[in-house]
Structure formats: C-alpha cells, structure tokens
MARBA-199525 format. One line per field, with one value per atom (N, C-alpha, C): residue in one letter; x, y, z. Coordinates in nm, 2 decimals, padded with zeros to 4 digits. Example, Ala and Ser with C-alpha at 12.3 -4.5 7.8 and 13.67 -1.06 7.14 Angstrom:
! residues 2
residu <- [A A A S S S]
x <- [01.32 01.23 01.32 01.28 01.37 01.29]
y <- [-00.57 -00.45 -00.33 -00.22 -00.11 00.00]
z <- [00.78 00.78 00.78 00.71 00.71 00.79]
//
This chain:
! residues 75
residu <- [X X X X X X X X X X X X X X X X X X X X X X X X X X X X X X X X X X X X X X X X X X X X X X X X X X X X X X X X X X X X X X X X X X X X X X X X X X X X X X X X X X X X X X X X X X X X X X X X X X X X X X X X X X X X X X X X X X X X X X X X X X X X X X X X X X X X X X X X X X X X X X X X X X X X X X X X X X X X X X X X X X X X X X X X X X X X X X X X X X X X X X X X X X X X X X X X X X X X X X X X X X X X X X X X X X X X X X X X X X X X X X X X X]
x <- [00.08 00.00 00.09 00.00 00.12 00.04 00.09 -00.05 00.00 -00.14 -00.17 -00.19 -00.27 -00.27 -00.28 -00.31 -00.30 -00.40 -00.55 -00.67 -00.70 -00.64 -00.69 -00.56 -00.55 -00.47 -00.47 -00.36 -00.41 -00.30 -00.36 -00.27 -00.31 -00.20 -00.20 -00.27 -00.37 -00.43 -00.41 -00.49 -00.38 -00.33 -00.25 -00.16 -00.30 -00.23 -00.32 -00.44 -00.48 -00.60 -00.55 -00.59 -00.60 -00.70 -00.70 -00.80 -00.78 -00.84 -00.81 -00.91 -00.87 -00.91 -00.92 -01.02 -01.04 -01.05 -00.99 -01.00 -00.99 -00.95 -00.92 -01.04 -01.13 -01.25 -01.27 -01.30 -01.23 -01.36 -01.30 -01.42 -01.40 -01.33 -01.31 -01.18 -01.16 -01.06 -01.08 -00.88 -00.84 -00.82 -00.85 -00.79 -00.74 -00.56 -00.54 -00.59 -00.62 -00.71 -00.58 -00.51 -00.42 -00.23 -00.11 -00.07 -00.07 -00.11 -00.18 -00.28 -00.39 -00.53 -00.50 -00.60 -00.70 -00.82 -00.91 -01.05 -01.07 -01.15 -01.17 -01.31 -01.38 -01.48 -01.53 -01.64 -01.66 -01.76 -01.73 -01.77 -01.93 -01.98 -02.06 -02.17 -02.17 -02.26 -02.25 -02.10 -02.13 -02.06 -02.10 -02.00 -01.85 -01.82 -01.69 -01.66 -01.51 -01.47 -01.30 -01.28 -01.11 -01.02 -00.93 -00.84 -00.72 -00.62 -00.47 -00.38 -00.42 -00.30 -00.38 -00.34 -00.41 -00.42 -00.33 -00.34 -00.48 -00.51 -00.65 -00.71 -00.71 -00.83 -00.84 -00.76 -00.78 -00.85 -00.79 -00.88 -01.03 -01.06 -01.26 -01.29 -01.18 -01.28 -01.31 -01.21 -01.23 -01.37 -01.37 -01.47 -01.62 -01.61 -01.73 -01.77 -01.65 -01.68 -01.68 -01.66 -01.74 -01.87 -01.92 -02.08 -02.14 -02.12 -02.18 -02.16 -02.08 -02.05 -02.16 -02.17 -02.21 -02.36 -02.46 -02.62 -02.58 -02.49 -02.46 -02.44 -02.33 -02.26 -02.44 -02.51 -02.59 -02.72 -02.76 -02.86 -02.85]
y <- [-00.12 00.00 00.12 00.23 00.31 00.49 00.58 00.72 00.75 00.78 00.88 01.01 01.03 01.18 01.13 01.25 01.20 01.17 01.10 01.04 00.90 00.93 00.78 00.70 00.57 00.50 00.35 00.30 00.21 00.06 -00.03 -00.15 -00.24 -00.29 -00.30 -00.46 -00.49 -00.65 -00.68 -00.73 -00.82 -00.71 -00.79 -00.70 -00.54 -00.42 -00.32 -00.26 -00.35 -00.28 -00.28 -00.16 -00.10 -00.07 -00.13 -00.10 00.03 00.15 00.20 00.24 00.29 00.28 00.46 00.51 00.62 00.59 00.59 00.62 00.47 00.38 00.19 00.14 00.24 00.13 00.19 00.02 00.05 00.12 00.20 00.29 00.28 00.21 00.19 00.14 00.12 00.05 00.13 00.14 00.19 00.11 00.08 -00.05 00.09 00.02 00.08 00.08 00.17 00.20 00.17 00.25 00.25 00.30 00.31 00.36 00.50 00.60 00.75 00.78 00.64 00.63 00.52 00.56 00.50 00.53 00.41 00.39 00.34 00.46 00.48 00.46 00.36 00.37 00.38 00.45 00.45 00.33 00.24 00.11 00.14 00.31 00.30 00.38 00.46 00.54 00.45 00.38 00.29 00.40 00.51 00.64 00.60 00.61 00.59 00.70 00.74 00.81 00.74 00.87 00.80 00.92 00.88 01.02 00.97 01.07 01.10 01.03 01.00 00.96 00.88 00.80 00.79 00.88 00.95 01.08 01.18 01.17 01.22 01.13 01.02 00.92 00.95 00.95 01.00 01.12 01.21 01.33 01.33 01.23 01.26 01.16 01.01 00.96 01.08 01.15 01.20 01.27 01.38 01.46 01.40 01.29 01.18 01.14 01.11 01.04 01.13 01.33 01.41 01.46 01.40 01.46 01.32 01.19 01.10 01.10 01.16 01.15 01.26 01.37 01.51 01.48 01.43 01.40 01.31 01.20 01.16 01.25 01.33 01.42 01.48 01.56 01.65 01.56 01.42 01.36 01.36]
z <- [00.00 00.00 00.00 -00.09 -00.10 -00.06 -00.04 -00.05 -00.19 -00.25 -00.34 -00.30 -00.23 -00.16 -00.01 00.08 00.20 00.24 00.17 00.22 00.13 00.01 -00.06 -00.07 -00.04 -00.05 -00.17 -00.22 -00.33 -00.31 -00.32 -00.31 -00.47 -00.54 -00.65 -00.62 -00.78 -00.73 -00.85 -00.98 -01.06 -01.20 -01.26 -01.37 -01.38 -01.38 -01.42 -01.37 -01.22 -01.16 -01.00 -00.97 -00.83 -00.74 -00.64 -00.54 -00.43 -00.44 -00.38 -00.25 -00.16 -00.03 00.04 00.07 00.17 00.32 00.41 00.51 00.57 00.52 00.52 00.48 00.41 00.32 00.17 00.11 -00.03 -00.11 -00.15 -00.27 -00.39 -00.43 -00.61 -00.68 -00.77 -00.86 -01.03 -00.99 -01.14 -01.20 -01.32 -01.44 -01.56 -01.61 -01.68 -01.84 -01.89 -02.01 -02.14 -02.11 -02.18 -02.13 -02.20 -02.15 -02.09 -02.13 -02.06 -01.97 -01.97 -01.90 -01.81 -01.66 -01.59 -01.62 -01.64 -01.59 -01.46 -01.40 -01.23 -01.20 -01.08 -01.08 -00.96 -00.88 -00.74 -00.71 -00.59 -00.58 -00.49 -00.48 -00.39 -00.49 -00.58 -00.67 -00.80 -00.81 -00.98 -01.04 -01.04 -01.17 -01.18 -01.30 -01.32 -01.42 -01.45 -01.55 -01.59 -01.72 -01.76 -01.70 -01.62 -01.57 -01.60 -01.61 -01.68 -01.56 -01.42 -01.30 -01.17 -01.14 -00.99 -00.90 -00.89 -00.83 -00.88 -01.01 -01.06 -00.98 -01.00 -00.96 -00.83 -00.72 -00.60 -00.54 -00.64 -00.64 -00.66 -00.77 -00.82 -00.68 -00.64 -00.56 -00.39 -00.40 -00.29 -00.25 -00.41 -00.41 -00.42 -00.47 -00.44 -00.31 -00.21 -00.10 -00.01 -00.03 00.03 -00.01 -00.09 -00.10 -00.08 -00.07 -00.07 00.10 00.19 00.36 00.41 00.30 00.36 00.41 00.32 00.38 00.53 00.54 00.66 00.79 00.75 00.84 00.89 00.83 00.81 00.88 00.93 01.00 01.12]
//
C-alpha cells in the first residue's frame, strides 16, 4: 500500500487494476485503459470516469466520498 494523496490509499491487485481505499475502506478501482489512462470507478454510486493519474483518480474519488458523507454528516 502506497499514498496517493493523504486520504486515498491504493494497493495493486492483478496486472493493471488498483483497489483503492479512503480512510481503510475501499471505494473503487483503477484499471489501466491504456498507456496514458486509468479507468476509475466509485464502488458506492457505480459512476466511473477516464483520468490521466491515480493521483486524478484520487482526487474525483475523494470529491465523491465528500458529498456521498455530507447528507450523513448533516442527520
């Protein structure tokens, strides 16, 4: 396991796909698209997109896993 930023974390699982993890629970996996691409997908809404780094991918899963926390936070 390695950081991508300092909230999402990724441990590699077979050739080209990554499980990555917020906060030690897993929210999604990058599979590489190509050499330039990940295809990133969030394991709790289903939306996926293609981003340029894990470090992207870290980034959209983040911003995902603050608005899918915030109606929580807010009951």
């Amino acid at each position: 396991m390695f950081p991508i930023t300092s909230r999402v974390t990724c441990v590699g699982g077979t050739s080209g796909v990554y499980r990555l993890y917020y906060q030690s629970r897993w929210v999604g996996e990058a599979v590489i698209v190509d050499n330039d691409a990940l295809y990133v997908s969030h394991s709790f809404t289903e939306s996926g997109r293609v981003v340029a780094s894990l470090r992207d991918a870290a980034r959209w899963l983040e911003s995902i896993e603050d608005v899918v926390a915030a109606p929580l936070a807010a009951a």
